[in-house]
C-alpha positions as CSV (number, residue, x, y, z in Angstrom):
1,X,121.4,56.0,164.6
2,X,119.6,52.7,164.4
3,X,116.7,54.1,163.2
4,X,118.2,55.7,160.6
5,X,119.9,52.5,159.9
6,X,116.7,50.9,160.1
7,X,115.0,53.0,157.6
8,X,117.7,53.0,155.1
9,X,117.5,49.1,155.2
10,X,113.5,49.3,154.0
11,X,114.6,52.1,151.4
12,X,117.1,49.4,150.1
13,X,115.1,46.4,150.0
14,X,112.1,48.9,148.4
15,X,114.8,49.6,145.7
16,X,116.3,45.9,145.6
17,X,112.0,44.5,145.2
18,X,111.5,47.2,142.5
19,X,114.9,46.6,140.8
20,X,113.3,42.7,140.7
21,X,110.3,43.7,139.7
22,X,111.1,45.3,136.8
23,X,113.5,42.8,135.7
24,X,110.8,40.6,135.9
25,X,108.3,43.0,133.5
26,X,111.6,43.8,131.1
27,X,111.9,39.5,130.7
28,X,108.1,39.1,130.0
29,X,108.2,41.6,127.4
30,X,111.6,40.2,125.8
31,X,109.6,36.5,126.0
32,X,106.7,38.2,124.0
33,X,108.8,39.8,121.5
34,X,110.9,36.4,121.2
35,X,107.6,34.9,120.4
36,X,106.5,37.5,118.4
37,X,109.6,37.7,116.2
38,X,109.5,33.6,116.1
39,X,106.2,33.7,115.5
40,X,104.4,31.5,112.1
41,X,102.1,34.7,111.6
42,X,100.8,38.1,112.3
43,X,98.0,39.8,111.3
44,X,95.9,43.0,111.2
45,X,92.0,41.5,111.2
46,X,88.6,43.1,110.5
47,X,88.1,44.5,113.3
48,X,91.5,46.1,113.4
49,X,93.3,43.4,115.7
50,X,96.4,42.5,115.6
51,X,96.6,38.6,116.0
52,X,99.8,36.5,115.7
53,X,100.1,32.9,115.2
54,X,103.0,31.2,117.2
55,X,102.6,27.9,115.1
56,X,100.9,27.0,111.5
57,X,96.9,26.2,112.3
58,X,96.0,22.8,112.0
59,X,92.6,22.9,113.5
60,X,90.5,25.8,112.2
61,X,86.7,26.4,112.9
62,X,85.0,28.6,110.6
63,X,81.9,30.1,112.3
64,X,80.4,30.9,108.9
65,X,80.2,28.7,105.6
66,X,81.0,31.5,103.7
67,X,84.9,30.9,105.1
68,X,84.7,26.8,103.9
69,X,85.1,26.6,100.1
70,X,88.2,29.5,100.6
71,X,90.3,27.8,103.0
72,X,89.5,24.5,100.9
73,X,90.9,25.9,98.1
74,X,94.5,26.5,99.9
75,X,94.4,23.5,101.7
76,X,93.3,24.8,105.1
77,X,92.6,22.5,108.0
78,X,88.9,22.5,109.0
79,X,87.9,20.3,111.8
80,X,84.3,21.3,112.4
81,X,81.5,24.0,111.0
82,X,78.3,25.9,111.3
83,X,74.9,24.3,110.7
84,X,73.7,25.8,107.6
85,X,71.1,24.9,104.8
86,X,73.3,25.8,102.1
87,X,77.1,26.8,101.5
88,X,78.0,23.2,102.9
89,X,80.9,21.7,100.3
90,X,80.8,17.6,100.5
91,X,83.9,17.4,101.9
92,X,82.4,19.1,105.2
93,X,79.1,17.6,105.8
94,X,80.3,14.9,108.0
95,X,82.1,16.9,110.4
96,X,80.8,18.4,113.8
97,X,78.7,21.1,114.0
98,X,79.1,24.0,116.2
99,X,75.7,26.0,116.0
100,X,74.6,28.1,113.1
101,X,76.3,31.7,112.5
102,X,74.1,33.5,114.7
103,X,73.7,31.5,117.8
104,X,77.7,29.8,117.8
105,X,77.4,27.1,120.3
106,X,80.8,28.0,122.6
107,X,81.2,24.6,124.7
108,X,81.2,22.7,121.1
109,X,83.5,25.0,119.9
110,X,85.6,24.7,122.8
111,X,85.7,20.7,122.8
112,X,86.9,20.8,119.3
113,X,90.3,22.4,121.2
114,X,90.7,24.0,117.9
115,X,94.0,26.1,117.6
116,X,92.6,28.9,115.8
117,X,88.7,30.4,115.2
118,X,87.6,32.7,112.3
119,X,84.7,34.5,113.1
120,X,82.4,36.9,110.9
121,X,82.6,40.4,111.5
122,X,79.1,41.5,112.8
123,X,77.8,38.2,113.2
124,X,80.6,36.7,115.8
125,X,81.9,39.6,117.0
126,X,80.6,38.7,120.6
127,X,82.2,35.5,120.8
128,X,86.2,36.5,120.6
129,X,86.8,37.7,124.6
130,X,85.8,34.1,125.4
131,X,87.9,32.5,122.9
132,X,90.6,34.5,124.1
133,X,89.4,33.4,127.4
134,X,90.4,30.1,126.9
135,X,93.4,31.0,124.7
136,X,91.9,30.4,121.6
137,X,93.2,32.5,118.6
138,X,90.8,34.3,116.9
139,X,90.8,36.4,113.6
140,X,87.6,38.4,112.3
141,X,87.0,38.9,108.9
142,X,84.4,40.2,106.0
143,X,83.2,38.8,103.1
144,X,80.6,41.3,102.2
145,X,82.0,43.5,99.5
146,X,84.5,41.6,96.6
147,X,87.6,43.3,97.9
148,X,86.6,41.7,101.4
149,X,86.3,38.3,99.9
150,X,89.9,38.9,98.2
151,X,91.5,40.1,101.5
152,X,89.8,37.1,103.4
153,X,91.3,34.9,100.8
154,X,94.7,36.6,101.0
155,X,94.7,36.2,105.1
156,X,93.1,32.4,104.7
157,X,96.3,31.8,102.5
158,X,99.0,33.1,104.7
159,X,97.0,30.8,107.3
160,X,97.2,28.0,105.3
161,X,100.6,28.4,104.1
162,X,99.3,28.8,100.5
163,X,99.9,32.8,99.9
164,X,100.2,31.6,96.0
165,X,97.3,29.2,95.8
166,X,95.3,32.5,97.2
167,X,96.4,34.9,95.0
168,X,96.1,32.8,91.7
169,X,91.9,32.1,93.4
170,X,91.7,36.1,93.5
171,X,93.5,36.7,89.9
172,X,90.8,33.6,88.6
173,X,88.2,36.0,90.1
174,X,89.3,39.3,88.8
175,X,89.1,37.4,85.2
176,X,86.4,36.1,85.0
177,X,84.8,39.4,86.1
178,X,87.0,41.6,84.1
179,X,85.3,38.9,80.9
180,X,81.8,39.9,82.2
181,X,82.2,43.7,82.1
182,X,83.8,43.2,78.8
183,X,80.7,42.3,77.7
184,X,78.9,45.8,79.1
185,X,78.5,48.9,77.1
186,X,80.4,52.2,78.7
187,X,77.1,53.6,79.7
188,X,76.3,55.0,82.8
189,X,73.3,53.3,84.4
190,X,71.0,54.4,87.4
191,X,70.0,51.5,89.7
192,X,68.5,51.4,93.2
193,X,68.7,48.4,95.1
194,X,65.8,47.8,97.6
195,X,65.9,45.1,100.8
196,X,62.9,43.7,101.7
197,X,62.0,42.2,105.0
198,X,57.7,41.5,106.5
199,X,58.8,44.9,108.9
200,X,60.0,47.2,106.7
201,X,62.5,48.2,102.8
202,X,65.5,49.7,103.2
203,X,67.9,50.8,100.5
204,X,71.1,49.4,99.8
205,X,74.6,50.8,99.8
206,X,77.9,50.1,98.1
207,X,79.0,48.0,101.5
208,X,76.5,45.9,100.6
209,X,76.9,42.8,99.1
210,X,74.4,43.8,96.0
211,X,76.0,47.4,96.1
212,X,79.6,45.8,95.8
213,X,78.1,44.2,92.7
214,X,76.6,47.0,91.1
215,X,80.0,49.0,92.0
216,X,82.1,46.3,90.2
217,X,79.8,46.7,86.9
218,X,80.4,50.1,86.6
219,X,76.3,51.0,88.1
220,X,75.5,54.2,89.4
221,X,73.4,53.4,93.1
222,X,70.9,56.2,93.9
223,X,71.8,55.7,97.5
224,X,75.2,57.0,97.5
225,X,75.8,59.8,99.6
226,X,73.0,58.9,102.2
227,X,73.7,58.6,105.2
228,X,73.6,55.0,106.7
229,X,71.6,53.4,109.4
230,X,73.0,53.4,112.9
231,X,72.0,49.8,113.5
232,X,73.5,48.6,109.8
233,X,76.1,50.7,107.9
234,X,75.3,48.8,104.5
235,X,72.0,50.0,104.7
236,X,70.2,53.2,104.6
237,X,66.5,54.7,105.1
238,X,63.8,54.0,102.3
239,X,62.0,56.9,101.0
240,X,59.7,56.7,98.5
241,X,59.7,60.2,97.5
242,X,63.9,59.8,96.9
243,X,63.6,57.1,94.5
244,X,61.1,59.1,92.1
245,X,63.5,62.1,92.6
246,X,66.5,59.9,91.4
247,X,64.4,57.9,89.0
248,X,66.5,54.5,88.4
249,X,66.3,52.9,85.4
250,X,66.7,49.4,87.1
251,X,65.5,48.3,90.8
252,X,67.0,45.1,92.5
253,X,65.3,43.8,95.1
254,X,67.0,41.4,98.0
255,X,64.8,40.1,100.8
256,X,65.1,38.1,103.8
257,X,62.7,35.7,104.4
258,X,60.4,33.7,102.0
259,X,61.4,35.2,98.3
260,X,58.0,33.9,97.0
261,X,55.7,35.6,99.6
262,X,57.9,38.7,99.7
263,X,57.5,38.9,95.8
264,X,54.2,38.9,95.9
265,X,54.0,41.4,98.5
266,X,56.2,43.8,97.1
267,X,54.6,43.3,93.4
268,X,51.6,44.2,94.9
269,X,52.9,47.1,96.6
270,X,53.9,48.3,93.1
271,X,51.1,47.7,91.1
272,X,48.5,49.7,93.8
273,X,50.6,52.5,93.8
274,X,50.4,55.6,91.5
275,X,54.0,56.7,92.9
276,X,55.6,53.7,91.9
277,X,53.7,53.7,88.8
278,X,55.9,56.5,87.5
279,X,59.0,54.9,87.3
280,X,60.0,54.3,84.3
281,X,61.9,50.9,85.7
282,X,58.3,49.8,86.8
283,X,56.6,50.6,83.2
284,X,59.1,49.1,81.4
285,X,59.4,45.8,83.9
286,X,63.0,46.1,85.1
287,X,62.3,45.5,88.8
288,X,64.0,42.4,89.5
289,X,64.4,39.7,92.5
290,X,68.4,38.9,93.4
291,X,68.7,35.6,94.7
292,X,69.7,34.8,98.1
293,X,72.4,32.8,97.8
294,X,74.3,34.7,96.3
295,X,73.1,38.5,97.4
296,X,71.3,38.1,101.1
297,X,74.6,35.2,102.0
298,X,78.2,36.3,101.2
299,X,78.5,34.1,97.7
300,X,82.3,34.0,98.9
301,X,84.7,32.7,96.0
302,X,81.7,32.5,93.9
303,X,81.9,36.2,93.6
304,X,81.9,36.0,89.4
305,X,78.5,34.6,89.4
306,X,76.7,37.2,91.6
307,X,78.4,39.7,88.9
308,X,77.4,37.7,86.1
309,X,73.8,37.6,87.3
310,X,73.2,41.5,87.8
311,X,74.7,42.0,84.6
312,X,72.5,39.8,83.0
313,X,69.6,41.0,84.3
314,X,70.1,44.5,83.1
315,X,72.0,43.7,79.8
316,X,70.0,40.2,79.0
317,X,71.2,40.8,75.4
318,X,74.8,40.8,75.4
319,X,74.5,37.1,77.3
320,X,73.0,35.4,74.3
């Protein structure tokens, strides 16, 4: 009799601990939905997290310049930045620097005691377990294609309390690029658009910056329809015998690296070659060098310009 006494005394205590227990799991989760519902901000980012915000961010690191001019434009609260050689507004020169984009510097980052990080999608993507580490928010976004750069500045906006300052900077955009194509004859126009490192080309897709570009105008990209590299899903293999099958009429040209010794290279390449030599885009001289800036870098809220500049190159005559 005892021992059955006995035992029934564990089975109760078992069922009192688990009872406790599960009170205790039932009050965490009503704490997190208390802070979730209370919460300043939640988002879906880039990488398909969902972050929320319990208060407004007052001390944001961007870990790319591309993220600076947009969250000065709706007022958001930068307290230090990347080293970079362009893409660095006045305002932001003076304040500490955290690394470059592709070697982020944590313990800097981490001294700042920043209250929320933005990182780059596939540059930073490495960095956000450690951030969360040391309960640091992070969102990830992408400011590759134009309707990245309008949903980066719609999510910087809602982060800097300014949803209306962002959407008037992406109606600005759509403007002045809607004014550009208005410009454009309703043609269709075959392009390729070729990057060009010391290693190797590649061609570029519409998830490319360039390719976003030459989407936006309307542009027909030989590439679409093949399939991506596995290493980089903006890009796909270059095959010479594919580009006089889809004979473009133009061919853009983005490099990484020195633009002047790539340029030279790559002319060369042309003029030695009896292949390239029957391209109509090479006879007629409509290969042309993209800048940089504006096509290698994210040109950001500057989006309009890169437009302008493909569109100008292929059209020259309707920007008299």
């Amino acid at each position: 009799m005892r021992k059955i006494k006995s035992l029934f005394a564990i089975v109760l205590s078992a069922v009192c601990c688990l009872m406790f227990l599960s009170g205790c799991g039932s009050e965490k989760k009503d704490t997190a939905a208390a802070l979730s519902e209370g919460a300043y901000l939640t988002v879906t980012d880039e990488a398909g997290r969902t972050v929320t915000l319990i208060q407004k961010p007052e001390r944001i690191i961007p870990l790319s310049a591309s993220f600076l001019e947009p969250l000065h434009a709706v007022d958001g609260k930068i307290i230090a930045r990347v080293s970079a050689k362009a893409g660095i507004p006045d305002e932001d020169k003076n304040l500490p620097e955290v690394g470059n984009v592709y070697n982020i510097n944590l313990e800097k980052v981490i001294e700042q005691q920043p209250d929320l990080v933005i990182a780059y999608k596939g540059m930073n993507d490495k960095f956000v377990s450690t951030f969360a580490d040391n309960n640091i928010p992070v969102i990830v976004l992408d400011m590759r294609t134009y309707d990245q750069v309008k949903r980066t500045v719609d999510v910087l906006g809602q982060i800097a309390g300014n949803p209306d300052k962002a959407a008037q900077l992406n109606a600005d955009m759509d403007s002045k690029i809607a004014a550009i194509k208005n410009k454009l004859p309703q043609e269709e126009k075959r392009i390729a658009i070729l990057h060009s490192t010391a290693q190797n080309v590649t061609v570029q897709l519409d998830g490319s910056i360039a390719g976003s570009v030459a989407q936006i105008l309307g542009f027909t990209n030989i590439a679409d329809g093949i399939a991506p590299l596995e290493s980089n899903p903006t890009a796909a293999p270059y095959s010479m015998e594919t580009l006089v099958d889809k004979n473009p009429e133009i061919i853009f040209i983005t490099s990484m690296g020195k633009m002047e010794t790539i340029k030279e290279a790559m002319l060369k390449n042309v003029e030695t070659s009896p292949a390239w030599q029957t391209l109509p885009a090479v006879k007629e001289n409509r290969v042309y060098f993209l800048p940089q800036e504006m096509f290698l870098l994210s040109p950001g809220i500057h989006y309009p310009e890169a437009v302008e500049t493909m569109a100008k190159l292929a059209y020259p005559d309707k920007f008299n």
